[in-house]
C-alpha positions in Angstrom: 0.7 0.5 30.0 3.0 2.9 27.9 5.5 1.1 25.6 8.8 1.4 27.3 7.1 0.0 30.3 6.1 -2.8 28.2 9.9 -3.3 26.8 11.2 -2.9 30.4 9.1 -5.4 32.0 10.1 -8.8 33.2 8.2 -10.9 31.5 9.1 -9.3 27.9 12.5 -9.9 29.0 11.6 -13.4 29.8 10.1 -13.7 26.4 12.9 -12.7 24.7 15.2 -14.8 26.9 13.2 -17.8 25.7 13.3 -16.9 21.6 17.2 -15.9 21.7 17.7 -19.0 23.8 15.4 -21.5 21.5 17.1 -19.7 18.0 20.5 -20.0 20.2 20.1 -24.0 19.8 19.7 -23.6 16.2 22.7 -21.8 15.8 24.6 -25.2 18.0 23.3 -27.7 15.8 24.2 -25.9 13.0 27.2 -25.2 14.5 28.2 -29.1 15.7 27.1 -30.3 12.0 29.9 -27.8 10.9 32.8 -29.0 13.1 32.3 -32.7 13.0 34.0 -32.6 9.8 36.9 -31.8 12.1 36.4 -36.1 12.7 37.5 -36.7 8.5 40.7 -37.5 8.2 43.4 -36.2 5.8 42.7 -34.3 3.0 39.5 -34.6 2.1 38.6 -33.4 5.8 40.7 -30.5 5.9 39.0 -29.5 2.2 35.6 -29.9 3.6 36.1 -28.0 6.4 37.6 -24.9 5.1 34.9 -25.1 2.2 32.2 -24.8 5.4 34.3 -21.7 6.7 34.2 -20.4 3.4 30.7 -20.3 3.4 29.8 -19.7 6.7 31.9 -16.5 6.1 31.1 -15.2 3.1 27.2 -16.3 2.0 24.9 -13.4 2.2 22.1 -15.3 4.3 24.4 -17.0 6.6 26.1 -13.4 7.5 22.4 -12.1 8.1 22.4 -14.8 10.6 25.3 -14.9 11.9 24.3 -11.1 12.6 21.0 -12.6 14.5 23.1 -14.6 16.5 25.3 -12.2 17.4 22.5 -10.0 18.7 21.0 -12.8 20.6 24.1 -14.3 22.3 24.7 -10.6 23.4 20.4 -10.2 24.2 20.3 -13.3 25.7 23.5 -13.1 28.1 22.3 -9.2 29.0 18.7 -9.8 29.9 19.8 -13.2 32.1 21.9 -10.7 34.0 19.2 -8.4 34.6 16.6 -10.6 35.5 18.9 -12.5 37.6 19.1 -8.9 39.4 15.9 -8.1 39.4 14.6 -11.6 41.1 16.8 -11.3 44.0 15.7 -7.5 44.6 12.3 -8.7 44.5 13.2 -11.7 47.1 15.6 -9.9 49.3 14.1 -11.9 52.5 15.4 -15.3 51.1 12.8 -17.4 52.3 13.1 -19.9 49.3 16.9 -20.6 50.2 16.3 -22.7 53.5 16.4 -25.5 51.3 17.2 -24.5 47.9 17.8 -28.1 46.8 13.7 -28.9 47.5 13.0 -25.4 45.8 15.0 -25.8 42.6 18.0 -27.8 40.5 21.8 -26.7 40.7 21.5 -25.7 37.3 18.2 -23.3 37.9 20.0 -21.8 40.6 22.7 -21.4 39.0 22.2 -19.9 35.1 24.0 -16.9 36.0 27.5 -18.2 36.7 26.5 -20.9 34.1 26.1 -17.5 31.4 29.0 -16.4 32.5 31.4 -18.9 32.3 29.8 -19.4 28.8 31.0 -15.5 27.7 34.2 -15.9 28.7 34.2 -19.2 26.1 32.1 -17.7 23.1 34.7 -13.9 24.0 38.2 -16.8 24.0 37.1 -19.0 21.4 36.0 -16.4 19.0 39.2 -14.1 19.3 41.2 -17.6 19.1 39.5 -18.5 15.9 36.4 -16.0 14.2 38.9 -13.1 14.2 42.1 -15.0 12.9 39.4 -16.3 9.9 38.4 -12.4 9.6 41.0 -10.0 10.5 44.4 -12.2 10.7 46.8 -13.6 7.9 45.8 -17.0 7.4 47.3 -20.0 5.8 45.8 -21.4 2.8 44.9 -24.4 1.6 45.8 -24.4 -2.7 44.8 -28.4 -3.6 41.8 -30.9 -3.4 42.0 -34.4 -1.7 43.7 -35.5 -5.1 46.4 -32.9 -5.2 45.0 -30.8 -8.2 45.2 -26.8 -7.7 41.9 -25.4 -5.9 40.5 -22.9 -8.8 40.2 -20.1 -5.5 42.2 -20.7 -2.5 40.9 -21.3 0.4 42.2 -19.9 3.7 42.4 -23.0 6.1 41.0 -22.7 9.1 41.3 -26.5 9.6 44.9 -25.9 10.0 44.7 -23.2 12.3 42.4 -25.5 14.7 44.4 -28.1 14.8 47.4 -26.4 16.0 45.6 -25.2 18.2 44.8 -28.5 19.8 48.4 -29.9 19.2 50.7 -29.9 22.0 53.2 -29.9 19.5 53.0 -26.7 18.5 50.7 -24.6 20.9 52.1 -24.9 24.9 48.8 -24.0 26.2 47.0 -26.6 24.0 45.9 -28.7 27.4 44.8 -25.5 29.1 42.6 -24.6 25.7 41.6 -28.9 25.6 40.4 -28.6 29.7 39.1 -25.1 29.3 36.9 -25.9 26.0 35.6 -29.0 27.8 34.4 -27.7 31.1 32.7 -24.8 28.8 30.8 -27.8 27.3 29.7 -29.0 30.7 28.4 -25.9 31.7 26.5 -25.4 28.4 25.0 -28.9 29.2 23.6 -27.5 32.9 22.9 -24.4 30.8 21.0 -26.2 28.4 19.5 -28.7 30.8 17.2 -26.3 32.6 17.1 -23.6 29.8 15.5 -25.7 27.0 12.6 -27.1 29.0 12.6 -23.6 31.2 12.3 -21.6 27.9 9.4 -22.8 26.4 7.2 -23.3 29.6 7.6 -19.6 29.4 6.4 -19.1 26.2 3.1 -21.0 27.3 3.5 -24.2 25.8 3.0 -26.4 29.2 0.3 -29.3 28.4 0.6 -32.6 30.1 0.8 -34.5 26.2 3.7 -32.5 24.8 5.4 -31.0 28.3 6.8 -35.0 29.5 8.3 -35.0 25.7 9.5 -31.5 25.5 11.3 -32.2 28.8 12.9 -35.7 27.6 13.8 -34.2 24.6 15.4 -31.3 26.0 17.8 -33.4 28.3 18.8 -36.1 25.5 19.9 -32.0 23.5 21.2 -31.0 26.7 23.8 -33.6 27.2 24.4 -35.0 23.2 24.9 -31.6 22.0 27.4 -30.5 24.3 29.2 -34.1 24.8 29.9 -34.2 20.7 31.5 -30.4 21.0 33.5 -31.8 23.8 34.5 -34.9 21.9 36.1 -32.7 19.1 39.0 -30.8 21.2 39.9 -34.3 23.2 40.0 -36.0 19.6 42.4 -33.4 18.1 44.0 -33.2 21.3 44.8 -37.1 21.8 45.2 -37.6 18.2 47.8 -35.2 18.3 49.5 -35.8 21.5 
C-alpha cells in the first residue's frame, strides 16, 4: 500500500481521531483548572486569573501547545466530518437504522451534530475572548490584592469575562449564559461516547482495564463539562 493510501484510509483517520481527541482532554483539564479561579473572589481572584492569561499567552511551551491544540481541534473536527461521510457512503442501504436505539446510543449516532454545535462554541467563544486577549485594546489591571502597583501590568481578562456574563453591562449576557451551557451538554454527549470510543480504537479493549476505562470516561464526561457550565451560571447569577 503506497503512502497517501495509507494517510487517506479510514482507519489512520480513526487513529488520529482518537490521539487529537485523547490530547483534546488534556487541553480541558488544563483548561477548567485555569478558569476555576474565575470562583476567587475579589482581588486576589481577578490577579490570579489574569496572571494565568498572562502565561497561557505568552510562555514559549504553552504557545507550542496551544499550536498542537489548535491543529487538533481543527484535525479532529475535519476527519469526524469525513468519516462521518465516508460511513454512510459505505452503508447507503440503512439496514442498521430499523432500530437505531438497539444498534447504538444517541450520542454515537450523533457525534456529527455534537462536533458541530461544538465549532460554533470553540469559533464564538474564542472571537468573544482569545482575540480581544490578542488582537483588541484591553483593560488592565495595575495593583495586587493589597493595592501596591503591579511591577508589569497586566491586561485583565478577568474583567473582560465578567462583563461578559453581567446583564448589567452586556444585553445578550443570558443568550451567551444559555448558549455556553448547552455547548457544555453537548461536550458531555461528546465526551461520553468519544472517551471510551477513542481508545477501544487504539486497541486497548481487555476485560481488566476496559469496565474502568469506561467508568472513568463517564465520571470525565459529565464532571468536566458540568464545572465549565457552573462558571457562566455563577458569574451570571452572581451578577444578576
Amino acid at each position: 500500500m503506497s503512502r497517501s493510501a495509507i494517510l487517506k484510509s479510514s482507519l489512520v483517520k480513526k487513529y488520529w481521531m482518537a490521539l487529537t481527541g485523547l490530547f483534546l482532554c488534556l487541553f480541558l483539564v488544563g483548561h477548567l483548572v485555569g478558569n476555576l479561579q474565575l470562583f476567587i473572589p475579589g482581588m486576589e481572584g481577578q490577579l490570579q486569573f489574569n496572571e494565568y492569561a498572562k502565561f497561557m499567552t505568552s510562555n514559549p511551551a504553552v504557545k507550542i501547545l496551544s499550536y498542537v491544540t489548535y491543529f487538533s481541534i481543527l484535525f479532529h473536527a475535519i476527519d469526524g466530518i469525513k468519516l462521518t461521510f465516508e460511513n454512510r457512503k459505505a452503508r447507503p442501504v440503512k439496514y442498521a437504522y430499523n432500530k437505531p436505539g438497539e444498534n447504538s446510543g444517541w450520542a454515537s449516532r450523533n457525534m456529527a451534530l455534537l462536533g458541530t454545535v461544538l465549532l460554533a462554541f470553540i469559533a464564538t467563544h474564542m472571537t468573544n475572548f482569545w482575540a480581544k486577549m490578542h488582537f483588541s485594546e484591553m483593560p488592565m489591571q495595575t495593583v495586587d490584592a493589597e493595592g501596591a502597583m503591579l511591577m508589569e501590568p497586566l491586561k485583565d481578562l478577568h474583567t473582560v469575562v465578567l462583563a461578559f456574563f453581567n446583564p448589567a453591562v452586556n444585553s445578550m449576557a443570558l443568550v451567551a449564559m444559555l448558549f455556553y451551557v448547552i455547548s457544555m451538554i453537548a461536550i458531555a454527549f461528546h465526551l461520553w461516547h468519544g472517551f471510551q470510543s477513542a481508545w477501544q480504537t487504539l486497541g486497548v479493549n481487555h476485560k481488566k482495564y476496559t469496565p474502568l476505562i469506561k467508568l472513568v470516561g463517564k465520571g470525565f464526561s459529565v464532571l468536566v463539562p458540568l464545572l465549565f457550565a457552573v462558571i457562566p451560571i455563577y458569574l451570571y447569577i452572581t451578577q444578576a
